[in-house]
C-alpha positions in Angstrom: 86.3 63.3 -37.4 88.5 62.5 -34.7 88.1 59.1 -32.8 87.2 60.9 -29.5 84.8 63.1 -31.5 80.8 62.5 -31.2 79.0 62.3 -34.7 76.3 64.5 -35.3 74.4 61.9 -37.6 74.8 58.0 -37.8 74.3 56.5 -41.2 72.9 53.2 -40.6 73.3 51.3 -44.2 72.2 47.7 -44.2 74.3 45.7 -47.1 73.2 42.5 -48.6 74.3 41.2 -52.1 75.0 45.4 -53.2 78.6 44.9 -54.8 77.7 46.2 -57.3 76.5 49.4 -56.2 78.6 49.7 -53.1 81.3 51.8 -53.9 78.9 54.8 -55.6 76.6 54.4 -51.9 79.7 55.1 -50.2 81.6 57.7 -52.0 78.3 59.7 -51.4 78.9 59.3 -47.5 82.4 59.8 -47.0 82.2 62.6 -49.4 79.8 64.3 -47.2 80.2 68.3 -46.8 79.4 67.2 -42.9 82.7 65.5 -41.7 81.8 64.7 -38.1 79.6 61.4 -38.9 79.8 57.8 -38.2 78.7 55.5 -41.4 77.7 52.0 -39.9 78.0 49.3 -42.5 75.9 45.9 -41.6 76.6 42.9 -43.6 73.7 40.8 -43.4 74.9 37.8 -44.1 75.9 39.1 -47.4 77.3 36.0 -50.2 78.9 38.2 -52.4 82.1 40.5 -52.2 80.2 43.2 -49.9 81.6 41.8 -46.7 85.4 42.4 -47.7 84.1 45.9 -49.2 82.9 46.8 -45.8 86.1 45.8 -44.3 88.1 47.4 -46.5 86.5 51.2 -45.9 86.4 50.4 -42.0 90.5 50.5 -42.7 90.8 53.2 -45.0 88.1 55.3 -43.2 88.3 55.6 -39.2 84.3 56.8 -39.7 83.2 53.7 -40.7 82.0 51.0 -38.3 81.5 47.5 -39.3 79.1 44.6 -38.6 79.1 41.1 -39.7 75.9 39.2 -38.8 73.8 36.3 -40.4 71.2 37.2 -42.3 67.6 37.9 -40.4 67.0 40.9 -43.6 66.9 44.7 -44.1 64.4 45.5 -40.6 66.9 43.1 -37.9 70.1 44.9 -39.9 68.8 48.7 -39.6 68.4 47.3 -35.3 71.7 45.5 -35.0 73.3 49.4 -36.4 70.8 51.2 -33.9 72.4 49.4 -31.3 75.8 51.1 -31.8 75.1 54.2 -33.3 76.5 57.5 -31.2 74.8 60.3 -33.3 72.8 62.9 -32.5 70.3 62.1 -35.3 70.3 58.6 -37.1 69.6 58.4 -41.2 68.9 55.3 -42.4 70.1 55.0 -46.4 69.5 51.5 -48.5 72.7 50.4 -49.7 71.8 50.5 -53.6 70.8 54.2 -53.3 73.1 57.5 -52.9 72.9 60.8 -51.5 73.4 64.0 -52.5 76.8 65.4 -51.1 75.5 67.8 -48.7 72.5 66.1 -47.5 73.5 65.4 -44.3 74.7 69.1 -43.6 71.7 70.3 -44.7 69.1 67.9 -42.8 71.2 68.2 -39.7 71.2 72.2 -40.1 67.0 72.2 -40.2 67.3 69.8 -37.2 69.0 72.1 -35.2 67.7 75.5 -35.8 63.8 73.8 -35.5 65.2 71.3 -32.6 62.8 69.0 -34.7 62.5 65.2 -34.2 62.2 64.5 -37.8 63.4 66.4 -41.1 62.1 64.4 -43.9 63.9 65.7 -47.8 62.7 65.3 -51.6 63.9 62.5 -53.1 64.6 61.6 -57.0 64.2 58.4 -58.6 67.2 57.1 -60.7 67.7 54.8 -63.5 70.7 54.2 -64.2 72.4 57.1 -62.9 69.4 59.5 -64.5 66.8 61.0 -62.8 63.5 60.1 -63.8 61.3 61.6 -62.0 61.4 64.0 -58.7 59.7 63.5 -55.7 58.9 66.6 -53.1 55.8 66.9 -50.8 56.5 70.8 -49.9 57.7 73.8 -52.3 59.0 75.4 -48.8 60.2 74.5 -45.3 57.0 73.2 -43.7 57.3 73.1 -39.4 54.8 71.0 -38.1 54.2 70.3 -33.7 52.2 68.4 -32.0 49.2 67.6 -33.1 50.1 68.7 -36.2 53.0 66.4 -36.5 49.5 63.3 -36.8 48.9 65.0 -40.2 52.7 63.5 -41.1 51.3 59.7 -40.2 48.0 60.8 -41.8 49.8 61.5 -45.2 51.8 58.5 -45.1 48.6 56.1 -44.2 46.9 57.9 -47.1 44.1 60.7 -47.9 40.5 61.4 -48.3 38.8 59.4 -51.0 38.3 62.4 -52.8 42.0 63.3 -53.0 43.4 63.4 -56.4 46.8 61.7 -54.8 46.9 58.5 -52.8 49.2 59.7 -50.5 51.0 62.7 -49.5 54.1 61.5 -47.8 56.2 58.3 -48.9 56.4 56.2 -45.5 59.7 54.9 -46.3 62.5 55.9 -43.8 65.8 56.5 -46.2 64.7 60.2 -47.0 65.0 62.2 -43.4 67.3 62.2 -39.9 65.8 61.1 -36.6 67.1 62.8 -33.3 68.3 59.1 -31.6 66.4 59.8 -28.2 63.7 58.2 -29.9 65.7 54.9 -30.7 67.4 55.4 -27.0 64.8 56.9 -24.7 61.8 55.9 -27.0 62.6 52.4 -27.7 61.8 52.8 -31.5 62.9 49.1 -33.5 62.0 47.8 -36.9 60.1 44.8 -37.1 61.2 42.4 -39.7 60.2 42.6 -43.6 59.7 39.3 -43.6 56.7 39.2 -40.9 55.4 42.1 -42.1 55.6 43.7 -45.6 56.3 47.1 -44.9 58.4 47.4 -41.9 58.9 51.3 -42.5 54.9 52.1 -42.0 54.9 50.4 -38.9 58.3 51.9 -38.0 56.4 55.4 -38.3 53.1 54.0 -36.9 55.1 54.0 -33.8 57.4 56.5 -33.6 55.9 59.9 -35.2 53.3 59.4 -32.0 56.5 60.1 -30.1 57.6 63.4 -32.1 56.9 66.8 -30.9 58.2 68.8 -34.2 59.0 67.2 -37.8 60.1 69.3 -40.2 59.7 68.4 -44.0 62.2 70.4 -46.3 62.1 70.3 -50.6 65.3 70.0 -51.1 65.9 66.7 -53.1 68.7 64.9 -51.4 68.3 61.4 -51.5 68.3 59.3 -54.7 66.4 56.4 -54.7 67.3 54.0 -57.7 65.0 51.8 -59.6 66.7 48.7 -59.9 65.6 45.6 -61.8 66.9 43.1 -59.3 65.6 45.1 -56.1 63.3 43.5 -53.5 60.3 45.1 -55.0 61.0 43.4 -58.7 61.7 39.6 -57.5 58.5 37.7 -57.3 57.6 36.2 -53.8 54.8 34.1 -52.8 52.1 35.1 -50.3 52.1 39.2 -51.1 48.5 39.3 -50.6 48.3 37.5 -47.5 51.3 39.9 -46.1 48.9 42.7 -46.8 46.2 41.7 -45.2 48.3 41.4 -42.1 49.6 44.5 -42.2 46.4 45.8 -42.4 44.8 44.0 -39.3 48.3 44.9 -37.7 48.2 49.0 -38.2 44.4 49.0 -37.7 45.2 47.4 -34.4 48.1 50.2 -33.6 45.6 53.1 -34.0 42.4 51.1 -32.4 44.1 52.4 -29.2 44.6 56.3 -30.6 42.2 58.8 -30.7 42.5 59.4 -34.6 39.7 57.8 -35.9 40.2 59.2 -39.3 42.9 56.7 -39.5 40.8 53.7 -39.7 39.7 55.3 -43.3 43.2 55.6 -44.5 43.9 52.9 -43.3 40.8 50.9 -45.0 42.2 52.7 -48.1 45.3 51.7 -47.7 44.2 48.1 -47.6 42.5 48.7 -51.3 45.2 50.3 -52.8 48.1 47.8 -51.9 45.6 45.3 -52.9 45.8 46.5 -55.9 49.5 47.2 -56.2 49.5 42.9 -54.9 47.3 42.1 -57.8 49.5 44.0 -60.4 52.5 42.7 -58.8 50.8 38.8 -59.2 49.8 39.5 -63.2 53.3 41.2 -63.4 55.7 38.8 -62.1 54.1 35.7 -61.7 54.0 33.7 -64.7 52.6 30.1 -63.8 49.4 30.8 -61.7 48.5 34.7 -61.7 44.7 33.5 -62.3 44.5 31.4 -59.8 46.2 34.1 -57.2 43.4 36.8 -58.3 40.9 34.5 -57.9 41.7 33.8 -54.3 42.0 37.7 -53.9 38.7 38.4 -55.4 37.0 36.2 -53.5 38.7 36.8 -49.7 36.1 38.2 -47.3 37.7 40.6 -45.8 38.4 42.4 -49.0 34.8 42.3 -49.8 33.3 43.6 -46.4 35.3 46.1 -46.8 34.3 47.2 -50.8 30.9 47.2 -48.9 31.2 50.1 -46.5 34.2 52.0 -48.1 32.8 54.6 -50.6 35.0 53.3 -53.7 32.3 56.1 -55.5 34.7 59.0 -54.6 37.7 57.6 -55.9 39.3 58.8 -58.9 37.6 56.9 -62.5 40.5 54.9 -62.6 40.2 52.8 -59.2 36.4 52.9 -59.1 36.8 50.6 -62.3 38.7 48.1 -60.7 37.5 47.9 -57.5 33.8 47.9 -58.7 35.3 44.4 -61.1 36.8 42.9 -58.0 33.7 43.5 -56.1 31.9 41.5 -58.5 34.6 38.9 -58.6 35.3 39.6 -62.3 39.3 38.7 -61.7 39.5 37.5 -65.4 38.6 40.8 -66.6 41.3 42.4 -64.4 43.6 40.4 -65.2 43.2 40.9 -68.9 43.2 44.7 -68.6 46.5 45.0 -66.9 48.2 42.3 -69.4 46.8 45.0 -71.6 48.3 47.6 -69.5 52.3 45.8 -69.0 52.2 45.1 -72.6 51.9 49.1 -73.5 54.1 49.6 -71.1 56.9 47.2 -72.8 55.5 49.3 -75.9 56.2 52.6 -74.9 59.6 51.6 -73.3 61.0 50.5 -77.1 60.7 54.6 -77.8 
């Protein structure tokens, strides 16, 4: 791409101790069948050898743009790259992760023949450099407009109680493009990670109200990778307390919509990250799990709620454990899912 060239799509890849995965992250961008991108590299403060990394592609590659900043964490980094970014359409890929080669050709082609806000992909998990498991939410090219675009959020929030899946749409924003009048025009930011535990809900909370076509395609372009030192494996206090703020914070963000099925999702949402905090407590933290799920099982909020939410529809599964942690029975959770990790550890020696 020439210098006086506009890019079609800006990459916005926030870095932060990646060495180690750096260089496969970025031969999947600059090897992109799309040439006329701009790949924004933002060290956040990184301690490692990322920030001489990103300097050294800025030299080699007149596509990539480089920014140093301290470290304020993934939500602040993905902003500091929005406010630079000249493409048509923004992507937004974790610096651990890769794409498929023509991703970017292919998501920008949908974009333009649908003149769509949002073209969300399939993703794959990877381990290692294997797949382990595929993830697509269509079998064909799905065009949704307003208010069909709601049934997007509605799928990312969650679904009935009935539903055999817990949700029909991952929330998080690495798998899709986004035309960039909604950053510029629309004012759509990130809030930080660190007030809020999942900055990419609340990201689409906000701007899918603004979208008037988003198209989701099956094509599995993005591959997310499971690794053991990620944000997601590293135990941190206070998950549960996050939650519950994110809760009263998205509840308050539709309050003021006319979708009043959210409130449902949302309530479910509540319950099932609950649930993903509890495992995440037994899982990682070795000292005082107990304690943790007996402050969960006994916080009001969780119980007014396990009240009026109809935890009878749900599938066998979550109807056990939310009926024990609506009778405060945290010991006998917390026994079943050692039980669980431990045949998990099992299954993993085969």
């Amino acid at each position: 791409m020439s210098k006086s060239m506009k890019p079609r799509v800006s990459v916005i890849l926030p870095i932060y101790k990646v060495e180690k995965y750096l260089d496969r992250c970025m031969h999947s961008l600059l090897n992109q069948t799309l040439k006329d991108i701009e790949i924004i590299m933002v060290d956040d403060g990184s301690p490692d050898n990322s920030p001489t990394m990103c300097d050294q592609y800025a030299k080699e590659d007149s596509r990539v743009k480089v920014i140093h900043k301290q470290n304020a964490g993934l939500g602040f980094a993905r902003n500091s790259g929005l406010e630079i970014a000249t493409g048509d359409y923004i992507a937004f890929v974790d610096s651990d992760d890769f794409v498929s080669v023509t991703a970017f050709e292919i998501l920008l082609k949908v974009a333009l023949e649908e003149n769509a806000d949002y073209v969300m992909c399939g993703y794959k998990s990877v381990r290692n450099n294997i797949c382990v498991s595929e993830h697509k939410d269509v079998n064909q090219k799905m065009v949704m407009e307003v208010p069909d675009c709601y049934n997007v959020l509605r799928g990312m929030i969650g679904i009935d109680p009935d539903s055999e899946y817990s949700y029909r749409h991952n929330y998080s924003v690495w798998h899709g493009i986004y035309k960039s009048t909604l950053f510029t025009e629309g004012g759509i930011r990130f809030c930080s990670e660190r007030d809020l535990i999942s900055e990419d809900l609340i990201f689409h909370l906000s701007l899918i109200p603004l979208c008037r076509k988003i198209v989701i395609i099956p094509d599995l372009l993005y591959n997310y990778c499971l690794n053991d030192n990620s944000l997601t494996t590293t135990y941190r206090k206070g998950r549960f307390e996050a939650v519950l703020k994110l809760w009263k914070v998205s509840v308050g963000m539709v309050a003021s919509t006319s979708l009043e099925d959210m409130k449902i999702r949302l309530d479910y949402l509540l319950l099932d990250v609950t649930l993903s905090a509890i495992s995440y407590e037994v899982r990682y933290n070795k000292n005082n799990a107990l304690d943790v799920l007996k402050t969960i099982s006994a916080n009001d909020e969780v119980h007014q709620l396990l009240d009026s939410y109809p935890i009878h529809r749900l599938c066998r599964k979550h109807y056990l454990f939310f009926s024990l942690l609506k009778r405060k029975a945290y010991k006998t959770i917390y026994c079943l899912l050692k039980i669980k990790i431990f045949g998990e550890k099992c299954l993993s020696l085969f």
